[in-house]
C-alpha positions in Angstrom: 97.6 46.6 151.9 96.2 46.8 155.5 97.4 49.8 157.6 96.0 50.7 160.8 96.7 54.0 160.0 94.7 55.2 157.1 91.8 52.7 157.1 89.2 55.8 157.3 91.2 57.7 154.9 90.5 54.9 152.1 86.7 55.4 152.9 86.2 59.0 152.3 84.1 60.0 149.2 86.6 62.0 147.5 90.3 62.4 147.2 92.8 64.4 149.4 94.0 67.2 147.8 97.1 68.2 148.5 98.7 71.4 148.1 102.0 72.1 146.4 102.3 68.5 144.8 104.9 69.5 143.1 107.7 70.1 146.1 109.8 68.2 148.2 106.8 67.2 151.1 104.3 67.4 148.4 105.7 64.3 146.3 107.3 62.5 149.0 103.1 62.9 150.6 101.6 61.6 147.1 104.2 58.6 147.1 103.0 57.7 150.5 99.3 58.0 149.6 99.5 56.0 146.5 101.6 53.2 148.6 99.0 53.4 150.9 95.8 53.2 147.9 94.8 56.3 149.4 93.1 59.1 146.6 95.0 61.9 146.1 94.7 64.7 143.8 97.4 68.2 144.0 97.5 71.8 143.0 100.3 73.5 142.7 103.2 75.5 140.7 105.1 74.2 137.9 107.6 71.8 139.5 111.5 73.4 139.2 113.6 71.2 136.5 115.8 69.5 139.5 113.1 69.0 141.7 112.3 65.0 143.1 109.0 65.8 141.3 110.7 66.3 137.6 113.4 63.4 138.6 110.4 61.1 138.7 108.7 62.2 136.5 105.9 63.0 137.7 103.4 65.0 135.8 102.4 62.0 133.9 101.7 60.0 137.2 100.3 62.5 139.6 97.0 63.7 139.0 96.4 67.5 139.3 96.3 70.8 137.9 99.3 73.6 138.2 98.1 77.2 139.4 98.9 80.0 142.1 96.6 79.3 145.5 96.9 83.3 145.6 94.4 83.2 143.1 90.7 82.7 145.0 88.7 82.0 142.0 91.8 79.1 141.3 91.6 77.4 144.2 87.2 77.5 143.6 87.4 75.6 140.7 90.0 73.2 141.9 87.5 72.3 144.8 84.8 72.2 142.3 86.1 70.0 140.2 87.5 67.2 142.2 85.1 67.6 145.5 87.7 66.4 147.8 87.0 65.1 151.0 90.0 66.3 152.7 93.3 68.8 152.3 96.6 68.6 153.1 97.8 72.0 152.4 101.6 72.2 152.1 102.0 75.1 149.6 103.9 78.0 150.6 107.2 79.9 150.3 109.2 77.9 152.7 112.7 79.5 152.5 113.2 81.9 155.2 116.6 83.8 152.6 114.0 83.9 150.0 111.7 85.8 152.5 114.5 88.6 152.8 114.3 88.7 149.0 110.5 88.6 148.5 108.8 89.1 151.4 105.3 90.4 149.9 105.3 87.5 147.6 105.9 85.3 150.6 103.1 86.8 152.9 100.6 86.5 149.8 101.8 83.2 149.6 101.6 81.4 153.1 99.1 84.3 154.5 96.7 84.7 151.8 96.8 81.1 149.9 95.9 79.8 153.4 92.8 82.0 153.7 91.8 80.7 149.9 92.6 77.3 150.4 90.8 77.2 154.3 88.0 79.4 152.9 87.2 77.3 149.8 87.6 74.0 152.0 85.3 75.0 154.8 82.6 76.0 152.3 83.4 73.1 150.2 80.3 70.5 150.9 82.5 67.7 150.0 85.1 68.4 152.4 85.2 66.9 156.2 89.4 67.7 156.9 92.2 70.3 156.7 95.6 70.0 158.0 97.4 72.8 157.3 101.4 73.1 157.6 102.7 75.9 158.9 106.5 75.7 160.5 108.4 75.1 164.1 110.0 78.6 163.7 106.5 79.8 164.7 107.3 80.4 168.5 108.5 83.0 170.3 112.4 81.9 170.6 114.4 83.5 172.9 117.1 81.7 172.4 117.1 79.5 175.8 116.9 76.0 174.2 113.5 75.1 175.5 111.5 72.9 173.7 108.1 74.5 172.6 104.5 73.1 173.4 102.1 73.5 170.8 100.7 76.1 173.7 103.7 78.6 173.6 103.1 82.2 172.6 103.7 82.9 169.2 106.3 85.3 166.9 108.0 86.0 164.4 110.8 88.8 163.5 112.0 87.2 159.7 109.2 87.9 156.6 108.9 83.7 157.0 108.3 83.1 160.2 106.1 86.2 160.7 104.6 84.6 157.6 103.7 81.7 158.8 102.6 83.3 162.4 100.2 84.7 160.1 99.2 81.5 158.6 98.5 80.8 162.2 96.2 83.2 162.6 94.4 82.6 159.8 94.0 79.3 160.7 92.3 80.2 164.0 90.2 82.6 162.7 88.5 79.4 160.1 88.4 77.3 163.1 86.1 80.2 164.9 84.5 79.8 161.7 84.1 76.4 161.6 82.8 76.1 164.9 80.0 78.1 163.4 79.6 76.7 160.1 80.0 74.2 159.8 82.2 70.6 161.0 85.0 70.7 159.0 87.9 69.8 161.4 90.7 72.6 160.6 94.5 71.4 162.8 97.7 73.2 161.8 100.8 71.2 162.2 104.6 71.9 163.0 107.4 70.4 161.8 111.1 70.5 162.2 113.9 70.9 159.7 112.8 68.1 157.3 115.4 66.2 155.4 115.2 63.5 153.0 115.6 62.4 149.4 115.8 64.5 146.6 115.3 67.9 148.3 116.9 70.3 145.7 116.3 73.2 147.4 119.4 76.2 147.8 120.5 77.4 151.3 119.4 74.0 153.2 122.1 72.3 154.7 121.2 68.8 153.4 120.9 69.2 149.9 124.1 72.0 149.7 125.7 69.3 151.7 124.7 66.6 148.6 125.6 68.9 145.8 129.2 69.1 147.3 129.8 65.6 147.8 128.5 64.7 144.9 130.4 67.5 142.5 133.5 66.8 145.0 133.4 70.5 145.9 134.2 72.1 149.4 130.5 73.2 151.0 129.8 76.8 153.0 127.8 76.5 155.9 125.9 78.8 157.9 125.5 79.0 161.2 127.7 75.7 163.0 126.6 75.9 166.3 122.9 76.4 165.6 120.8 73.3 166.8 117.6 72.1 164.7 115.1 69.5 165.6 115.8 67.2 162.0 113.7 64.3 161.0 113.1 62.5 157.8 110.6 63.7 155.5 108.4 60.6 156.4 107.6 60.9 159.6 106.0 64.8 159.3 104.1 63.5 156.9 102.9 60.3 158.9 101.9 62.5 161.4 99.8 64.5 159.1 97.8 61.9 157.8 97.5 60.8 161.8 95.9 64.1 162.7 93.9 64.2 159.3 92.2 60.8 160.0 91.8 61.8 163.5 90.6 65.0 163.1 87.9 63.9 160.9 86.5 61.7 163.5 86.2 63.9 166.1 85.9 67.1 164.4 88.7 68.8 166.6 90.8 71.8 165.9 93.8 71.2 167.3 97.7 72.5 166.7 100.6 69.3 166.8 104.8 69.3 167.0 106.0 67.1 164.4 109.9 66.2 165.0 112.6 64.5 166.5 112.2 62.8 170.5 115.9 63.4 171.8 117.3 67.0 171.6 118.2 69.0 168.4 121.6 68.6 166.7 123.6 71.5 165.5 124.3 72.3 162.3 128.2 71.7 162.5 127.2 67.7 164.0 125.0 67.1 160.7 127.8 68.2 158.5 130.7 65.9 160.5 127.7 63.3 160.6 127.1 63.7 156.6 130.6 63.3 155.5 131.3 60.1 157.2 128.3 58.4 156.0 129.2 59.7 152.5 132.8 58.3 153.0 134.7 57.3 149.2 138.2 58.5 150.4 137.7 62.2 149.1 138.7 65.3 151.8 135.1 67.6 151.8 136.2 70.9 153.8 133.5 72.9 155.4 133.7 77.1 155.5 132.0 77.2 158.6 130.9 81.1 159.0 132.6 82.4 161.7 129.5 84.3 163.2 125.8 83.5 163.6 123.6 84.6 161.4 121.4 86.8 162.4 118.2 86.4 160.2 117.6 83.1 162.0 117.4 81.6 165.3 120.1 80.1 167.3 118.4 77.4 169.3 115.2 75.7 168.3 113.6 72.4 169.8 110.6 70.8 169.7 108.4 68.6 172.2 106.3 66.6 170.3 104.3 64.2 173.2 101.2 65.8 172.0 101.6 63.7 169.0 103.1 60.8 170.8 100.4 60.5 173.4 97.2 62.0 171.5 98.3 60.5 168.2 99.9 57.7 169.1 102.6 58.9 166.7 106.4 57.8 166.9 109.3 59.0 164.6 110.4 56.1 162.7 114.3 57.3 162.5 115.8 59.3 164.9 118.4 62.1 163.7 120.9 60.6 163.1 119.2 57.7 161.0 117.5 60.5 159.1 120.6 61.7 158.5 122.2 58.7 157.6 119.4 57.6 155.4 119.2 61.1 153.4 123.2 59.9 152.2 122.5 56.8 151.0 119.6 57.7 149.1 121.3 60.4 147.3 125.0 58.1 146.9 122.6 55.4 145.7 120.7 56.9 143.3 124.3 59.1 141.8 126.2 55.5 142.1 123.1 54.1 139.9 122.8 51.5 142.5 118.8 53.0 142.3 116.3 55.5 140.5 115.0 57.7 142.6 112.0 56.1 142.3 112.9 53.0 143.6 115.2 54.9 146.5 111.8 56.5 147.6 109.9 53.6 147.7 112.4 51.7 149.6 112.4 54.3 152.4 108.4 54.5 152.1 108.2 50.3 152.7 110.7 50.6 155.6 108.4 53.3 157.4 105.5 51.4 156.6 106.6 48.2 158.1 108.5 49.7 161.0 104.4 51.3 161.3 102.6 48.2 161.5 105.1 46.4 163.6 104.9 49.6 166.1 101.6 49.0 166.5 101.3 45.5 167.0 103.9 45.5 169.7 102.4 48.7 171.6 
């Protein structure tokens, strides 16, 4: 298949690892790769039994080993035994309630499995790229709506966030390092609230949203009027593999937005949204709660013509298409009008296409 995007990817000596293979981005990424003959290898925990990973079975399919990226000698002998040329490196504790719950685990995690994974690469001969994803809730948000420049100061007040601030510094400390070292191009990479297929995941709106439609059970939502920049799954991770290939050329270490171009949509419009693209005649009823929460941030938005213009990146879907599209992959796939597989691979094609034919008309 011949992709403009991803034509030096093909050519590298070794595989792209990826990191947390197992999870929602990480097997959404490895479908994209193998779509795209691109070698990939992952590392990772065990995948959870009603993750996309398990429904697709993928541990016969995707080639890699399972471990903790906490553990430094770990993460050595994964580099050393499938020299890769490049990382992707999506592990972490994502889940900013499970932070509240476990928030040494999660700074180990997203603080310290960065460092191995950064550390490892850089002194890895093999290895020419890392993009490392860190997290839009980054910024210092102050609750005025502005959209944040990958230049904006950065902070964070929950264990996740502050988390991944730290991921950030870690990140610029192995850049420093870099420069030194060696010419391993290191980027970090910010996305918004990603939605998609087969995300299992508890407290995220999407996938609570599924499980209530689907078991024809009323649905609790946090937070209405709190606006979040959504985008599908697909387009993050199009953008990673953008600054990947790019960064490998050039050698740059540079920091990119990855979400949505018109403004954010609030939690209560995604529900409404949601439902009516479900449809079937059933009444859902929402328990909106009636205060914010405070553990999270009211506003968030991001400008992404970093990407646009540097990148020459464009989200395929916009929110409400990503929205739109999450529901019919998940009423397809419980209808049986689909596997899961095939639901993911028709999204992948679409992007794909919508890709090439982007970049012959521009």
């Amino acid at each position: 298949m011949d992709f403009t995007l991803g034509a030096g990817l093909r050519n590298l000596d070794g595989p792209i690892l990826i990191t947390g293979h197992t999870g929602f981005k990480g097997t959404w990424l490895s479908l994209l790769l193998e779509k795209m003959e691109i070698d990939c290898v992952g590392v990772s925990l065990p995948p959870t039994a009603d993750s996309l990973f398990s429904k697709l079975d993928r541990r016969s399919q995707a080639p890699g080993v399972l471990g903790d990226i906490r553990d430094i000698s770990f993460v050595r002998e994964v580099f050393k035994l499938y020299k890769p040329s490049a990382v992707i490196h999506l592990a972490a504790q994502p889940l900013v309630i499970e932070s509240y719950k476990n928030p040494i685990e999660t700074f180990e995690t997203n603080v310290m499995g960065t460092v191995n994974v950064l550390d490892t690469g850089l002194r890895n001969q093999s290895t020419k790229g890392i993009v490392a994803v860190t997290t839009d809730k980054v910024y210092r948000n102050d609750n005025s709506g502005k959209k944040f420049m990958e230049t904006d100061p950065l902070f964070g007040k929950d264990p996740y966030s502050a988390s991944k601030v730290g991921s950030e510094a870690a990140i610029a400390a192995w850049q420093q390092i870099s420069n030194s070292l060696s010419n391993v191009s290191i980027s970090s990479v910010r996305a918004g609230n990603v939605i998609g297929g087969g995300d299992s995941a508890e407290n995220r709106l999407l996938p609570d949203l599924m499980r209530g439609f689907i078991n024809r059970q009323d649905v609790e939502i946090r937070n209405p009027n709190s606006t979040r920049p959504w985008q599908h799954v697909l387009d993050p991770l199009l953008g990673y593999l953008h600054v990947l290939e790019a960064g490998i050329v050039s050698s740059n270490h540079l920091s990119y937005n990855f979400g949505p171009q018109e403004g954010s949509l609030s939690v209560k419009q995604v529900a409404n949204i949601a439902k009516s693209r479900w449809g079937d005649g059933a009444e859902y009823h929402f328990a909106f709660s009636p205060a914010a929460d405070l553990k999270e941030a009211v506003t968030l938005d991001l400008d992404v013509n970093l990407a646009v213009n540097n990148l020459n990146w464009l989200p395929t879907w916009n929110q409400v298409e990503a929205i739109e599209l999450t529901v019919d992959w998940w009423k397809k796939v419980a209808n049986i009008e689909l596997s899961a597989k095939e639901a993911c691979y028709s999204d992948i094609d679409f992007a794909l296409k919508n890709l090439r034919h982007s970049r012959e008309v521009r």
